[in-house]
C-alpha positions in Angstrom: 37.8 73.5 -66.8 39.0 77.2 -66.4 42.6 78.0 -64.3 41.7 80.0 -61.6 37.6 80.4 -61.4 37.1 77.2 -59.2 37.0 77.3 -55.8 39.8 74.5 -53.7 38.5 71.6 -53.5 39.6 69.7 -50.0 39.2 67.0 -47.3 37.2 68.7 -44.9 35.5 66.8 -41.4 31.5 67.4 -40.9 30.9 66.8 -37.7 26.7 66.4 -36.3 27.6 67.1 -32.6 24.0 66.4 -30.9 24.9 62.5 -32.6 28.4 62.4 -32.0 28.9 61.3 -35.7 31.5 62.5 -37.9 32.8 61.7 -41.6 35.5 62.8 -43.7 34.7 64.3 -47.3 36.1 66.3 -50.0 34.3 70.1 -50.4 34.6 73.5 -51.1 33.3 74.7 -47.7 36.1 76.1 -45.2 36.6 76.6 -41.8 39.0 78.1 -39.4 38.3 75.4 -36.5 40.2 71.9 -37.1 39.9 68.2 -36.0 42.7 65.6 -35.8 40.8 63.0 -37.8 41.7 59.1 -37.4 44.4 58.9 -39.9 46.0 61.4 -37.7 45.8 64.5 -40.1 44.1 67.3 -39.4 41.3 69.0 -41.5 39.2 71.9 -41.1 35.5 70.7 -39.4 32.0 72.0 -39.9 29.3 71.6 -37.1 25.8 70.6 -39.0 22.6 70.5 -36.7 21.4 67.6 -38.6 23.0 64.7 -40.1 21.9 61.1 -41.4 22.7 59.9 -38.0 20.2 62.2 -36.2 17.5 63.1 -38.5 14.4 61.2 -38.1 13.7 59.8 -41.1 17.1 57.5 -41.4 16.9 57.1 -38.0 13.1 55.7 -37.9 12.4 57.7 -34.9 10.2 60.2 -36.3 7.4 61.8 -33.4 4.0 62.1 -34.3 2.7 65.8 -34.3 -0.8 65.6 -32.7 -2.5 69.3 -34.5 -5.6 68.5 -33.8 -4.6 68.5 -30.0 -2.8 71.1 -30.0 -5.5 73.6 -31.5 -7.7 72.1 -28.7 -5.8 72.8 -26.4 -4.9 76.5 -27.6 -8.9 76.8 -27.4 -9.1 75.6 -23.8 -6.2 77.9 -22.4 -7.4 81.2 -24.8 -10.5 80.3 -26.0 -12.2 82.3 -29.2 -13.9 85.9 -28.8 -17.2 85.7 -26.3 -15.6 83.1 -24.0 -16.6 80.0 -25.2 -15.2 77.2 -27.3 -15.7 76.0 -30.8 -17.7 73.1 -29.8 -19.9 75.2 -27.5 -20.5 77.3 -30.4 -22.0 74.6 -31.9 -24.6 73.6 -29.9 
């Protein structure tokens, strides 16, 4: 490798605050906010919004997006040009 083009290379904490989960890793991200970690050092920490321990696919709590309701239900509160619904259009 090049002297001088890389970027540091450190410990830094990641830290998924709507899980309360944390690890410890080595990157080149930086921040100015620290953490006392559990070996009692500290290290620079990075919020993330989503982590393995809150996404819903590791978690196997994934929701189940109804559409089909949902444009239903746009049509009952707006309905389409002329006042009536799809369905009445139909008939």
């Amino acid at each position: 490798m090049k002297q001088g083009i890389h970027p540091e290379y450190h410990p830094v904490v990641f830290r998924d605050a709507s899980a309360g989960f944390a690890f410890l890793t080595r990157s080149t991200a930086t921040s100015t906010t620290t953490v006392e970690w559990e070996d009692g050092r500290t290290y620079p920490v990075i919020d993330v919004e989503i982590s393995s321990a809150s996404h819903p696919f590791w978690t196997g709590s994934a929701r189940v997006m109804d559409t089909a309701g949902r444009v239903e239900k746009f049509h009952r509160r707006y309905g389409t040009p002329g006042g009536t619904t799809p369905k009445e259009q139909d008939r």
